[in-house]
C-alpha positions in Angstrom: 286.0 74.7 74.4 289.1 77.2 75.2 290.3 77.5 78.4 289.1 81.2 78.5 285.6 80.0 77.9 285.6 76.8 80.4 286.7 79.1 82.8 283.7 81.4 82.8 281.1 78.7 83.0 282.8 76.9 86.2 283.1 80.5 87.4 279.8 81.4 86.6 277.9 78.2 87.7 280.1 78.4 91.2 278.3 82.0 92.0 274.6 81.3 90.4 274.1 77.4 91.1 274.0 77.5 95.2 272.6 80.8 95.5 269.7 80.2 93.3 268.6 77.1 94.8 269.2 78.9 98.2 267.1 81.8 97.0 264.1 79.4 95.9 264.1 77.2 99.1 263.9 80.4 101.0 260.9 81.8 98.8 258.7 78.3 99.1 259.4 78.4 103.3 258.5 81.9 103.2 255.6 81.6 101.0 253.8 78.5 103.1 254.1 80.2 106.2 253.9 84.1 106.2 256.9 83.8 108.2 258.4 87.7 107.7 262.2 86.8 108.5 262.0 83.8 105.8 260.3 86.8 103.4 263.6 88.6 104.5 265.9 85.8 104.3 264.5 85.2 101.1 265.5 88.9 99.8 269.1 88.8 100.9 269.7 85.8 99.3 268.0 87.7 95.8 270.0 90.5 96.7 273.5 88.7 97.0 272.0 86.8 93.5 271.5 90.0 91.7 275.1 90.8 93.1 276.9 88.5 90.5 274.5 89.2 87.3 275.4 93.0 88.0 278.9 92.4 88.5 280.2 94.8 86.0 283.7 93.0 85.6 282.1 89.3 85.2 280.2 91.0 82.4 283.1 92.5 80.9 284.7 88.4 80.7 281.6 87.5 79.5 281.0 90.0 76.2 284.7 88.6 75.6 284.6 84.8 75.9 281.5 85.8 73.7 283.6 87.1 70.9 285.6 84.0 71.2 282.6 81.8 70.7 283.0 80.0 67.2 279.4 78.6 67.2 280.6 75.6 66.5 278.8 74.1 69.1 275.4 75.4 69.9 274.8 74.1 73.0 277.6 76.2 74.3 276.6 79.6 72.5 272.9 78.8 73.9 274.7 79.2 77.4 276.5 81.7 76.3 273.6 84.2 74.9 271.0 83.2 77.9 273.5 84.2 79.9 274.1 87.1 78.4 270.7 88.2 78.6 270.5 87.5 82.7 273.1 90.1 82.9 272.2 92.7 80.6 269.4 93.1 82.5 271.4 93.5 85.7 274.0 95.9 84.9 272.4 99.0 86.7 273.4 100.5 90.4 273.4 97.5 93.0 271.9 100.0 94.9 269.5 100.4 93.0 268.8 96.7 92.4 268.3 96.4 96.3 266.1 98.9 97.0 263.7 97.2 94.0 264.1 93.4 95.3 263.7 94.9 99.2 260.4 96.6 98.3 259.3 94.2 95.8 259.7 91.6 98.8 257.5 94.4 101.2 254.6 94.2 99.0 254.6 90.4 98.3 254.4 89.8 101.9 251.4 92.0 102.0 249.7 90.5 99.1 250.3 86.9 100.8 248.9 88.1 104.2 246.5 90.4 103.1 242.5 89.4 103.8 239.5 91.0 102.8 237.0 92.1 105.5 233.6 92.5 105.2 231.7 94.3 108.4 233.9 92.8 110.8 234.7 89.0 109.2 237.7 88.1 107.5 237.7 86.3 104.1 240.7 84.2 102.3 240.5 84.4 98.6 238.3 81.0 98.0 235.5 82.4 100.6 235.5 85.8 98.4 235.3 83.4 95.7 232.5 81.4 96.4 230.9 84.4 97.8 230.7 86.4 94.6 229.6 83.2 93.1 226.5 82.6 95.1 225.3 85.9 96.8 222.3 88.1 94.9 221.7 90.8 97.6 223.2 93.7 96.2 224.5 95.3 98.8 226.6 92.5 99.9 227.7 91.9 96.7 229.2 94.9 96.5 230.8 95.2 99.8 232.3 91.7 99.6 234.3 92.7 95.6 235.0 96.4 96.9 236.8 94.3 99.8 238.6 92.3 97.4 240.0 95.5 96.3 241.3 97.2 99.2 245.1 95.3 99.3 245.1 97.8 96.0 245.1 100.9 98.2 247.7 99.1 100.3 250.1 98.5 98.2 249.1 101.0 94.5 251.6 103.7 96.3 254.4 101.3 97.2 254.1 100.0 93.2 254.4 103.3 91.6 257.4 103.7 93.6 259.0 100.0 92.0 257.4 101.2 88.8 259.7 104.3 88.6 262.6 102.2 90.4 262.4 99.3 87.5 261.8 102.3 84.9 265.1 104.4 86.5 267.1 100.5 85.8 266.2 100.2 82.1 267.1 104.0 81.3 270.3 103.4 82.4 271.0 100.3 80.3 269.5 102.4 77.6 265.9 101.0 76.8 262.7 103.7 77.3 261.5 101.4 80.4 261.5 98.7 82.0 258.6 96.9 80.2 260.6 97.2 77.0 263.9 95.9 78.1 262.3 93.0 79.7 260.7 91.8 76.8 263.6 92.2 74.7 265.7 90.3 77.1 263.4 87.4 77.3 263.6 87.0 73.4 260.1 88.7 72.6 259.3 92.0 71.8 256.6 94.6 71.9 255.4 93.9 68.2 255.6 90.4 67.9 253.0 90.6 70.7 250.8 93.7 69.5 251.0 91.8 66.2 249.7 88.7 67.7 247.1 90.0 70.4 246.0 92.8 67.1 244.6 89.6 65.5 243.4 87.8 68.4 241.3 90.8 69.2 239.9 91.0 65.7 239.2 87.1 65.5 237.2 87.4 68.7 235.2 90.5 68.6 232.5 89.1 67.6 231.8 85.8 69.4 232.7 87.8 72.4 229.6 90.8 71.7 227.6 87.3 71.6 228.9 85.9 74.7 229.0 89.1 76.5 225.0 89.8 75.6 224.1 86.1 77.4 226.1 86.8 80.2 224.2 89.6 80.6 220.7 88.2 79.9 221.6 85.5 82.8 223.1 88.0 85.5 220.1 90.2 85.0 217.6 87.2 85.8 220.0 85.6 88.7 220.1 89.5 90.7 216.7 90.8 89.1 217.8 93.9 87.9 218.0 95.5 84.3 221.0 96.0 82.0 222.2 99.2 82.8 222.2 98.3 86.6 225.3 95.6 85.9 227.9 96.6 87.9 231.7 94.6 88.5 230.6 92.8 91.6 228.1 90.9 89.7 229.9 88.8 87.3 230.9 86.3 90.1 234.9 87.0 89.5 236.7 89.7 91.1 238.3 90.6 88.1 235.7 89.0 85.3 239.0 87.3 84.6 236.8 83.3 83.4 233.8 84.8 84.1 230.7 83.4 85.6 229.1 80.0 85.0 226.1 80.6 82.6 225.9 77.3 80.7 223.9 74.6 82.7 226.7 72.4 84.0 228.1 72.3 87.3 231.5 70.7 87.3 232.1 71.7 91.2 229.6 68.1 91.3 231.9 65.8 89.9 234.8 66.8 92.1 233.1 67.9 95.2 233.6 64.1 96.5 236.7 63.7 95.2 240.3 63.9 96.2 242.3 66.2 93.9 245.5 64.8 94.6 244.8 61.1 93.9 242.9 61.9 90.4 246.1 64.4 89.7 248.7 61.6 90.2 246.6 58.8 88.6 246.5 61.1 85.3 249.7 61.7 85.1 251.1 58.8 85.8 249.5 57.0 83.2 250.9 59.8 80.6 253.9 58.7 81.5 255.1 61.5 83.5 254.8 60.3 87.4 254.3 63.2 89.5 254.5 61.7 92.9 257.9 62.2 94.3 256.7 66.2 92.8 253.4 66.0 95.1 255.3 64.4 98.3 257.5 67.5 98.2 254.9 70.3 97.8 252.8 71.9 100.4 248.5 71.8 98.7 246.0 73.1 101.1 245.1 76.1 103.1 247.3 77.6 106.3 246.6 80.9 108.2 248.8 83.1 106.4 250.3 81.0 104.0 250.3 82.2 99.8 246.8 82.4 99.1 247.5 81.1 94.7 249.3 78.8 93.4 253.2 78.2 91.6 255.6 75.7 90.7 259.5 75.9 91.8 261.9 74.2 90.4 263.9 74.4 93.2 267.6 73.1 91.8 267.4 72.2 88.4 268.5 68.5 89.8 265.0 67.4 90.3 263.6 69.1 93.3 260.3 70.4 91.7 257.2 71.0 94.2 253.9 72.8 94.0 251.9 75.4 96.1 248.2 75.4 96.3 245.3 75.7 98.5 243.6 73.2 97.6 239.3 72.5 97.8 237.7 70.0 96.0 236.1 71.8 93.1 236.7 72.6 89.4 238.6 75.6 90.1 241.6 74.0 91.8 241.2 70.4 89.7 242.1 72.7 87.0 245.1 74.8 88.6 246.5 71.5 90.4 246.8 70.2 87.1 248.2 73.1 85.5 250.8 73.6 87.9 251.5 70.0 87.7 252.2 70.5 83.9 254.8 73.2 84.8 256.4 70.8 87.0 256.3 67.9 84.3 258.1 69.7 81.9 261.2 70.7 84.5 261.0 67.0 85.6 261.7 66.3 82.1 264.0 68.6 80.9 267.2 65.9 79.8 269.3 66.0 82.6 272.4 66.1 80.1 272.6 69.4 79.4 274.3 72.1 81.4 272.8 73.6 84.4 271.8 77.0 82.4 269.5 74.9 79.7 267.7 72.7 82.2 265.1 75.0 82.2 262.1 75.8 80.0 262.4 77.3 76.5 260.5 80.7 77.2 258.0 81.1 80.1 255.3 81.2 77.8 256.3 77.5 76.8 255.9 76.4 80.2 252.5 77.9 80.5 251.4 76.4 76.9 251.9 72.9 78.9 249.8 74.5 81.8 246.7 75.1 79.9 247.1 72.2 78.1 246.6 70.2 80.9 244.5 73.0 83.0 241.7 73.2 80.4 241.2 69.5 81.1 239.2 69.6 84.0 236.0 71.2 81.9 236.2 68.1 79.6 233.5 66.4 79.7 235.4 63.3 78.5 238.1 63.6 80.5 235.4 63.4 83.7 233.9 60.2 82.5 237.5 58.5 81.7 239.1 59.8 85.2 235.8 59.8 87.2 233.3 58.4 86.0 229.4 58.9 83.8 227.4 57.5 81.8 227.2 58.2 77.8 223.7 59.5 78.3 225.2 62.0 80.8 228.1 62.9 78.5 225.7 63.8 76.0 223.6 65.9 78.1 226.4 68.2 79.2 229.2 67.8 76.3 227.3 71.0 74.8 227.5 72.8 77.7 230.5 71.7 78.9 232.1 73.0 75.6 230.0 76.8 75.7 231.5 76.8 79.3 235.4 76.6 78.2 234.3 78.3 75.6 233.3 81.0 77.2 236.5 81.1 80.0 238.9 81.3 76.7 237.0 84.4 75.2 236.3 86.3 78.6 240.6 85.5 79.7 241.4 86.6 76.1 240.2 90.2 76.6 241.4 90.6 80.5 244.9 89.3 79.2 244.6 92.5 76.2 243.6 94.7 79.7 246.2 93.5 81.3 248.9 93.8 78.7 247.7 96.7 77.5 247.6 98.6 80.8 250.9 97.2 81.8 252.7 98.5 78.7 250.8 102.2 79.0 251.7 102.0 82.6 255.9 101.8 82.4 255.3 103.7 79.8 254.1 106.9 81.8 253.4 105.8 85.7 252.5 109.1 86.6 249.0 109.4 84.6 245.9 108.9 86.4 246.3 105.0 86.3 242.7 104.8 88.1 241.0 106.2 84.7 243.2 104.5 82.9 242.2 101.0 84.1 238.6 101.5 83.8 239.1 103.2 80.2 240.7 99.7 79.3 238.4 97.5 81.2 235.1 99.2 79.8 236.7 98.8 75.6 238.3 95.5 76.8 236.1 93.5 78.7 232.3 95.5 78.7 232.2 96.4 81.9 231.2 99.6 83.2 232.8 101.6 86.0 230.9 102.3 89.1 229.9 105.9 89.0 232.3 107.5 91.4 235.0 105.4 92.2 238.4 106.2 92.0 240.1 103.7 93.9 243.7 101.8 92.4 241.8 98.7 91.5 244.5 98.0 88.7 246.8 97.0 92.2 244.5 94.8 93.7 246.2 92.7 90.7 249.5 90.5 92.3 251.2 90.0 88.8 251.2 93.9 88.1 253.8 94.2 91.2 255.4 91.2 91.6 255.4 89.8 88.2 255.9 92.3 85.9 256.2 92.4 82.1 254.8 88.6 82.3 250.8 88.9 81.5 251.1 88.6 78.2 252.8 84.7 78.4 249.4 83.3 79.7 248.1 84.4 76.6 251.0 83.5 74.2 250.8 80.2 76.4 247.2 79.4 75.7 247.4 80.2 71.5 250.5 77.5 71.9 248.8 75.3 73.7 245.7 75.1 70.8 248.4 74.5 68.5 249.9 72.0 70.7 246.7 70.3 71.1 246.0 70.3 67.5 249.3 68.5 67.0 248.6 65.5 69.3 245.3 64.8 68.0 245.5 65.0 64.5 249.4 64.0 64.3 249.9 61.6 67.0 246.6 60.5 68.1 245.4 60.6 64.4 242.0 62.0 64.7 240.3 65.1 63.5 238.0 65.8 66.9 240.4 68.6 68.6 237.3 69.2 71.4 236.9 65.4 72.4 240.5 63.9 73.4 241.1 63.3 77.6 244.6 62.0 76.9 243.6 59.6 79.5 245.9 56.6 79.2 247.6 58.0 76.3 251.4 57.1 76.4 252.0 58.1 73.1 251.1 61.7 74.1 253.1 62.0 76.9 256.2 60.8 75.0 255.6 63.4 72.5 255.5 66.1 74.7 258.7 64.1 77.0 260.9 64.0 73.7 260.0 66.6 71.3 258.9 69.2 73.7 260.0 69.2 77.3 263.4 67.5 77.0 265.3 69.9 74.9 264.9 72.5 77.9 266.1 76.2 76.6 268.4 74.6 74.3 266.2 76.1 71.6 264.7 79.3 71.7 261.1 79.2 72.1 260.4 79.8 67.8 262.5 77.3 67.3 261.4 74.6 70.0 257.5 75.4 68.4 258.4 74.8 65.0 260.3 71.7 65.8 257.5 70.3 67.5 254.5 71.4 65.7 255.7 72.0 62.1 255.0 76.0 62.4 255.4 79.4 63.9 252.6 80.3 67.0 250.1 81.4 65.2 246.0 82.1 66.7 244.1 79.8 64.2 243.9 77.0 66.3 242.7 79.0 69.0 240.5 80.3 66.9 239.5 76.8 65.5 239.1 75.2 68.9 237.6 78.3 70.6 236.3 81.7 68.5 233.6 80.3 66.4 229.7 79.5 67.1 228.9 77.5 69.9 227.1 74.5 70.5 223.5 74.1 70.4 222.8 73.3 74.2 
């Protein structure tokens, strides 16, 4: 390595090291508490990050020691290029960047101490939940998903506005927006993924006309009312994101008695990846005005990963504890030998492949009797079901992740159309779902990711075709058998080496095509989705 070069990287990691791990401490004390001057403290520490990626000067040095790069080493010109990517996307007015990270941090603290009311009584996000879940009256039903909405009319103005700011960025680093330049600079790009979610959409059109037409059928009986009187706030999901339970089992049963935590930890640590010194660090249930979802932060890259939940004891957060847990297994095992810039994950939709891996186990029948316990008769009488069920969450996410990409990519593209039409256009061709006569409220805001995570919808998707594919691997290739619908990994070593060695521990030294055919044998592709998830279901 020349001198030129080692001096960058000391220079470099002396600037990014401290202040993102300063930047991420701040973020988790902010989030857990609703504390305004730890949102704020947060920002300035963002804002004095963004400072060195836009440093015009440090960016000059680095498009030099680039040229002097011999790739004779790939580690160093994967540094090198990741790098390089962090600050082409920075090298607009630091102005600029400050007014986008200031107001981005305004509406995130709205979002995280927003809470619907209904006639006078407040509701967190689980009590909407479960009330959308059980209610029939109509009228309530209505009232309690219209106030699910109204942090969109809050904040739809205020997003525009960082629309047109993160849109103002890109055209000056010479991209048509901002949706475009971020993809590109996260080693993906806007065909790749049309391509991809093009063929998803044509391998589940029909199965999802089926599955549509029963859920239907059973919401009609439940409220006792006909077709053509469905409306949004009877499909038990504020967003018909996984979609209500219509196949007769209920997996809030086998965890209602159960503590979350404990069956987390035993799982994993008999995987092989411990995640207890991750749990003791992270902050899982409900505070007044703490985040009301869930993340993982890695907070240094030297170990210190934690979680944030709000944890109850049913299916719903069995599944997201584990799927955050599988994000913070793979930083936990990223090799610890390779410079700060690698330790990290591949691509983000890498991360959330090993996510729904693990977040999909929860609605395994099998996995329930190895972790909690039931008889065979019992596994028999709901495996059907049980499969229908995650059946049916895969098909109904597939088409609200082709909304949400699809009105994501329309909306950099041209914020000033009437976005209101716009989402219920895409909802109604996407997901089936009509549009209450008359409403023209921003219900595309009421979504967090469109503001605060943007240009990222698409990775859940890409994460879920990888993790099929993934899942296909370890049964047929290391567990050696054919049944892909069947395997808990309970107990399973071998699997979590596999994913330890040939998956987590090479961090971003690969890029993400690479790391996927290196561990699976191919390129991403949807057949295994569509093999575990698109065709017929069971008999129940």
């Amino acid at each position: 390595m020349s001198e030129q070069i080692l001096s960058f990287l000391k220079d470099y990691e002396s600037k990014v090291i401290n202040l993102t791990t300063r930047v991420n401490v701040c973020y988790f004390d902010a989030t857990i508490s609703g504390n305004p001057e730890k949102y704020n403290q947060a920002s300035e520490f963002q804002v004095e990050l963004s400072k060195v990626y836009s440093d015009k000067d440090m960016f000059k040095q680095l498009i030099c020691v680039m040229k002097e790069d011999d790739k004779s080493d790939p580690v160093l010109t994967r540094q090198l290029s990741l790098i390089y990517n962090e600050f082409a996307i920075n090298q607009f007015d630091p102005e600029l960047h400050e007014k986008i990270i200031k107001l981005s941090t305004i509406i995130e603290e709205r979002f995280s101490t927003f809470r619907a009311k209904v006639d006078s009584k407040v509701y967190t996000d689980n009590e909407i939940d479960e009330k959308l879940e059980s209610e029939t009256d109509e009228k309530i039903l209505r009232k309690v998903w219209e106030a699910s909405k109204d942090i969109g009319s809050e904040v739809a103005d205020d997003v525009i506005v960082l629309v047109k700011l993160r849109n103002e960025a890109a055209r000056s680093l010479g991209f048509n927006n901002y949706h475009t330049m971020s993809l590109k600079l996260s080693e993906l790009d806007v065909e790749t993924i049309d391509k991809l979610f093009d063929e998803l959409y044509e391998l589940t059109k029909e199965s999802y006309a089926e599955l549509k037409n029963d859920i239907d059928d059973k919401m009609c009986a439940k409220c006792g009312i006909g077709k053509n009187e469905l409306m949004p706030w009877h499909y038990e999901d504020k967003f018909f994101q996984l979609g209500p339970k219509i196949y007769n089992v209920d997996y809030d049963n086998y965890y209602k008695d159960e503590d979350i935590v404990k069956l987390s930890k035993d799982f994993f640590s008999k995987l092989g990846l411990g995640v207890e010194d991750i749990l003791e660090k992270s902050d899982l249930y409900e505070k007044d005005k703490k985040y009301q979802h869930a993340y993982c932060t890695d907070i240094d890259r030297e170990g210190d990963i934690r979680i944030v939940c709000n944890i109850k004891p049913n299916h719903k957060w069995m599944g997201t504890v584990l799927h955050e847990l599988g994000h913070a297994v793979y930083d936990k095992f990223i090799s610890a030998k390779l410079p700060w810039e690698l330790r990290t994950h591949s691509h983000v939709f890498t991360t959330e492949a090993i996510a729904m891996l693990f977040g999909r186990l929860p609605s395994n029948p099998y996995w329930i009797k190895d972790l909690i316990g039931m008889s065979d008769e019992e596994l028999e009488k709901i495996s059907s079901a049980s499969f229908n069920s995650l059946r049916s969450e895969q098909l109904i996410f597939s088409r609200w992740s082709q909304l949400m990409y699809r009105f994501e990519k329309q909306l950099y593209e041209n914020p000033d159309q009437d976005l209101n039409a716009l989402w219920w256009e895409l909802v109604e061709k996407y997901q089936q779902i009509k549009k209450p006569e008359g409403r023209d409220n921003p219900d595309w805001a009421a979504k967090i990711h469109l503001a605060l995570y943007p240009a990222y919808y698409h990775n859940y998707q890409l994460g879920e075709l990888l993790a099929s594919q993934l899942n296909n691997y370890i049964c047929r290739k290391v567990l050696k058998v054919e049944s892909i619908n069947k395997q808990s990994f309970h107990n399973q070593k071998d699997v979590g080496e596999y994913l330890k060695y040939l998956f987590f521990s090479p961090g971003a030294l690969y890029k993400w095509d690479e790391l996927i055919e290196k561990a699976t044998g191919e390129p991403i592709t949807p057949k295994y989705y569509a093999e575990q998830f698109v065709g017929s279901k069971l008999v129940v």
